[in-house]
N, C-alpha and C positions, 0 to 999 in steps of 0.2 A: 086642821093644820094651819099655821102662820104662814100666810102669804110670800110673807118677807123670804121666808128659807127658799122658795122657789129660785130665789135671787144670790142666794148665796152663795160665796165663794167656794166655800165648803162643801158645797151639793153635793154627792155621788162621792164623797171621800171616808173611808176606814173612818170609824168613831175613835178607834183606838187611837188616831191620831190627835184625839182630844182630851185625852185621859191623862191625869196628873202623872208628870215624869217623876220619878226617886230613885232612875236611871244615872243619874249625870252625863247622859248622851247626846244634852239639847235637843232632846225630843221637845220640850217646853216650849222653845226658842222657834220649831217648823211649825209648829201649831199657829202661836203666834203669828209666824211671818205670813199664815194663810189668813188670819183675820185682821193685819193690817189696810190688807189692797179689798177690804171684802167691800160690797156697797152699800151691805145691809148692814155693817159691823154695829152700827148703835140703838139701832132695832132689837138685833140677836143682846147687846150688853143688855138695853131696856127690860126684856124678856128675861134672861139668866138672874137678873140680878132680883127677882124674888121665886124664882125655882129653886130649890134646897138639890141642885145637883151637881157634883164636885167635878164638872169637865172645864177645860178652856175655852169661853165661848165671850165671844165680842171682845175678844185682844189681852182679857183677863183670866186670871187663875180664880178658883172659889175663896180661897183667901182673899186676894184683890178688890174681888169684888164685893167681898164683907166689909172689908176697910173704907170701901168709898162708899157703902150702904151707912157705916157708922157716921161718915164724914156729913152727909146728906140730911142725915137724923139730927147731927149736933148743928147744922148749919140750919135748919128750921126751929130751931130752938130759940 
């Protein structure tokens, strides 16, 4: 296990609460607002951002996080 989660904001909270809304509840939006204040928030992005797993993790959506994986690839190009 990553160290870092020990740290995180998120620790001890429903997974569910990290799971893509298609609600229109703003469930997206409480996810989010938990990985703004987190400490570890660019650790957890670091880490999500090559796990193929479609949660909210480090401020971003699995989409999000593609786009600025795309952005990354074309910026070492």
């Amino acid at each position: 296990m990553n160290k870092w989660r020990d740290k995180a904001a998120c620790k001890g909270m429903e997974a569910s609460v990290f799971m893509p809304d298609h609600s229109g509840k703003g469930l997206e939006a409480r996810a989010k607002d938990v990985c703004e204040g987190c400490p570890v928030k660019s650790d957890c992005l670091e880490h999500y951002m090559w796990v193929n797993d479609r949660v909210i993790a480090g401020g971003l959506t699995y989409r999000e996080r593609q786009a600025l994986k795309r952005l990354r690839v074309k910026a070492m190009v």
